[in-house]
N, C-alpha and C positions, 0 to 999 in steps of 0.2 A: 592579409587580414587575420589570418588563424596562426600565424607561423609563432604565435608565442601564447598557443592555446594545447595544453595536455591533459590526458585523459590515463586516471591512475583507476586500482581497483583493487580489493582484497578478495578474500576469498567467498565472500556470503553468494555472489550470483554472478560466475563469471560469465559464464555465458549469457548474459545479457549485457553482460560492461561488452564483449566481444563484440555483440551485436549492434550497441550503440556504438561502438567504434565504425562498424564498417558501414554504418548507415552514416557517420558523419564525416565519415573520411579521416578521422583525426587515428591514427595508430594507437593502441594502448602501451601506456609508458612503461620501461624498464625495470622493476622493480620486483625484491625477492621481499615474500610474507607468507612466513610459516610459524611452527612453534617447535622449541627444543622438546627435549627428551623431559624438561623435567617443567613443561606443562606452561613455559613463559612463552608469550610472543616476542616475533621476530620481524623488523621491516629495516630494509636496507635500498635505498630511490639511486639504483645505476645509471644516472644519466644527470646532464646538467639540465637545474630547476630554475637555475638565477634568473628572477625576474619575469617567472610566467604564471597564466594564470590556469592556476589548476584546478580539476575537477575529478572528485572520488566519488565513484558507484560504491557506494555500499550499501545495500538495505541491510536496517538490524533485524533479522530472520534467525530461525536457529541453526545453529547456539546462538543465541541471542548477547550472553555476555562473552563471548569468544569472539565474533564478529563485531561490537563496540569497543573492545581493546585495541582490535586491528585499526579498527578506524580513530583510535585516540592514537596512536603512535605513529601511523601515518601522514598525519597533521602533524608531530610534533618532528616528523622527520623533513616533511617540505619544509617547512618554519626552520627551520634550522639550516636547511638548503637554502634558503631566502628565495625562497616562492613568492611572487608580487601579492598573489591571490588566494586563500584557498576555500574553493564550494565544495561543499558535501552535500553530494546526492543521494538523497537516503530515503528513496522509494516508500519505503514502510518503516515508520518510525515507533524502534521498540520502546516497550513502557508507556506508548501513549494513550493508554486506557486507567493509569494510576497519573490524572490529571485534576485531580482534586481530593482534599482529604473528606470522605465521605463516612470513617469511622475512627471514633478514636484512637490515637497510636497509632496510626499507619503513615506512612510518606507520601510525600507526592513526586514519584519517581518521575517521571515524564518533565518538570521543572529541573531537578538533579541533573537527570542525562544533558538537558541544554547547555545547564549552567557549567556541565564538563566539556563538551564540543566548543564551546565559546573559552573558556581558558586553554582549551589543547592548543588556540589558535584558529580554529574556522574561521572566516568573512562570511559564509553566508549560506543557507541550507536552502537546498529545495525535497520539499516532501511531497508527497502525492497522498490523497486522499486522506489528511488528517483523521484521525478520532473524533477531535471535536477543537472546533479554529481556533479556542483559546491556547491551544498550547503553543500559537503563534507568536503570542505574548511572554510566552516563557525568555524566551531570545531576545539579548541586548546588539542584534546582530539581523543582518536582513533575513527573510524568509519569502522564498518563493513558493505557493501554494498550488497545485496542477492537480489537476482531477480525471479520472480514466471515465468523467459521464460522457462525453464525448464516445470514445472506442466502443461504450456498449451501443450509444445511440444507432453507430454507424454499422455496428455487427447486426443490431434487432433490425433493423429496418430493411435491410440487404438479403436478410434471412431466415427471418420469422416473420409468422402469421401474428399483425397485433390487431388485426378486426377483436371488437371487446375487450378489449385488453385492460387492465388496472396496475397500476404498479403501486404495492404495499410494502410500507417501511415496518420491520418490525417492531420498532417501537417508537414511541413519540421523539426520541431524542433524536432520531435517524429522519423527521417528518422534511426538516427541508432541501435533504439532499433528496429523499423522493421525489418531493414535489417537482424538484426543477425536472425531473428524467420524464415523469408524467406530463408536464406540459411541452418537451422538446418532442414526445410522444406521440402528444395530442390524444389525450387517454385518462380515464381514472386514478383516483387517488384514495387507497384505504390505510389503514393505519394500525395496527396491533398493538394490544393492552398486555403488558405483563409486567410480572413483577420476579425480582430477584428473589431466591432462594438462598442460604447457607452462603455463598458462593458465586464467583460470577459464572461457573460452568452448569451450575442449575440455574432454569429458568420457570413461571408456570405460568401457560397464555391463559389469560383471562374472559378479551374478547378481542373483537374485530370491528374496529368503525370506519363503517365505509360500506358500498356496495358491492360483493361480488361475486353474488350470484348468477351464474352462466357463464362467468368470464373467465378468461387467460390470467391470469396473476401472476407479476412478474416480483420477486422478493429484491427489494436492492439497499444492499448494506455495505459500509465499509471492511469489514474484516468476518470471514469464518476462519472461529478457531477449532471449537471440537463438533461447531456444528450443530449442538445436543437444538439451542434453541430455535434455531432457523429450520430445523426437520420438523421439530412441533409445531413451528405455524403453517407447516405447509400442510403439516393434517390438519388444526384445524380450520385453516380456508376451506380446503376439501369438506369438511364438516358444515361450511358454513356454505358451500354451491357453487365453490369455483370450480370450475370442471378440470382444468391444468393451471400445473402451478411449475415454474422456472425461478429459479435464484439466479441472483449476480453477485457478488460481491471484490469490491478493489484489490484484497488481499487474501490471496487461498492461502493460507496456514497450515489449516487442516492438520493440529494436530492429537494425541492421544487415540479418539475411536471415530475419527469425523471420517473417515472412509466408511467404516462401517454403517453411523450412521446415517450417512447418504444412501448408501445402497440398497438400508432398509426403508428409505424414505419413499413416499408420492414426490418428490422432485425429479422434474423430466431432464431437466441438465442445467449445472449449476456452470454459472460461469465468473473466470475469473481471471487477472492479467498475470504478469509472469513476472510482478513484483517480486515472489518467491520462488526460489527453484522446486519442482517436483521433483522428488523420489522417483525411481522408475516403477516402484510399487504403486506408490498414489496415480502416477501421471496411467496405469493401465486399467484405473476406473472409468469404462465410458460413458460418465453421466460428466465427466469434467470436459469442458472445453476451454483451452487455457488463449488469450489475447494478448499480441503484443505490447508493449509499454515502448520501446526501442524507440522509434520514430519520436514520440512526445518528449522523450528525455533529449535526444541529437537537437531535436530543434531548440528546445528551452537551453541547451549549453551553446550552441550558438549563438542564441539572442542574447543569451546574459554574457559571454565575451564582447559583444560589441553596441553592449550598451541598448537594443531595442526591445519596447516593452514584451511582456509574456501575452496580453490578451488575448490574441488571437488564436492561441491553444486554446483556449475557454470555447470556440465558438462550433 
């Protein structure tokens, strides 16, 4: 049933392609991806492709444009091998926060990058926890959608206290991926008011609607990048009578000062899946608890080889 099913990977998280291999039994395929001396990439697929359907782990993480090369010449090298298939698995889709043009003269990058996977050659992307589900439309090509609310569902419940518990989206645009976490929950829902500054890396909370005073507040967002504005709402929930406040979020990034400031933060421990590889600097903060993703991707590259629907990852 699998025997014309292969499993490629670059460099962005190997050790998770690794892990989705031995979770699904499928080897990871043959293939050198590096770059010369004078800063070009390099892919070269040692093994026979003809005719199968393939699937590349890449999330675009940083370098961000060094690992979306890899993954554009990788495609252009199965396609070239006459690969029946090819899915790109790409956990955390870079760029996908420049998903509309919101000021004048800027791009709408996160459109671009589809529009270059879909010419390299892709069939079909699976991403995990979108930005925001229009960029699904960006692609003339299928797109699998999978979401890590499940793995938190199943870590909070097994191992946290959620008597009073509320779970707050930072801000309104993030309102119905909360909502669904709160009701699988069975728990509050508040909401944070803010507004951009300068910059998407300045933020300034405004307020808090919703109740949660006395309560556990749990933050659940798709991506921390530096962090700055997910430690400010966690002061002021604090401000506002939550007694403890916990983050989630799909994507640790975590880059520039978001160590720091987490560490300086009221966040009792920020959790996140292992869409991104840690540093061995980041990964020795222990407010971070990092979740597998391995299992949700082996199964969705099974079911998409042989044709059965994804649902049941949702549930």
């Amino acid at each position: 049933m699998f025997s014309r099913l292969k499993i490629f990977t670059g460099n962005s998280n190997i050790e998770l392609a690794n892990e989705v291999s031995k979770l699904s039994g499928i080897p990871l395929g043959d293939a050198e991806v590096f770059k010369f001396s004078n800063d070009n990439s390099f892919v070269k697929i040692n093994e026979n492709v003809r005719g199968a359907d393939i699937f590349i782990i890449q999330p675009t993480c940083f370098p961000v444009n060094d690992n979306l090369m890899e993954l554009f010449i990788m495609i252009d090298a199965l396609k070239r091998a006459s690969a029946a298939r090819i899915n790109c698995i790409i956990p955390l889709f870079g760029y996908a926060r420049s998903d509309k043009k919101d000021q004048p003269g800027v791009a709408i990058t996160g459109k671009l990058i589809a529009d270059l996977l879909t010419k390299a050659g892709a069939n079909r992307i699976v991403a995990m926890d979108l930005h925001s589900d229009q960029i699904q439309g960006f692609f003339d090509i299928p797109v699998d959608h999978l979401y890590s609310t499940p793995i938190f569902i199943r870590y909070f419940k097994a191992n946290l206290d959620l008597t009073d518990a509320v779970v707050v989206s930072p801000d309104t645009g993030g309102t119905a991926r909360a909502r669904l976490l709160a009701k699988r929950l069975d728990c509050g829902l508040a909401i944070g008011d803010k507004r951009r500054i300068r910059n998407d890396d300045k933020a300034e909370i405004l307020n808090i609607i919703g109740d949660v005073e006395g309560k556990t507040a749990f933050l659940f967002d798709d991506i921390i990048d530096t962090g700055g504005s997910l430690c400010k709402m966690s002061q002021a929930l604090l401000n506002h009578g939550a007694k403890k406040v916990y983050a989630a979020c799909a994507h640790g990034i975590l880059s520039g000062n978001a160590i720091k400031n987490l560490e300086e933060s009221p966040i009792e421990k920020l959790f996140i899946t292992n869409s991104v590889p840690l540093t061995k600097e980041k990964a020795k903060c222990k407010k971070i608890v990092q979740l597998p993703i391995a299992e949700l991707l082996a199964n969705a590259i099974k079911k998409i080889h042989i044709e059965e629907s994804l649902s049941i990852l949702f549930r």
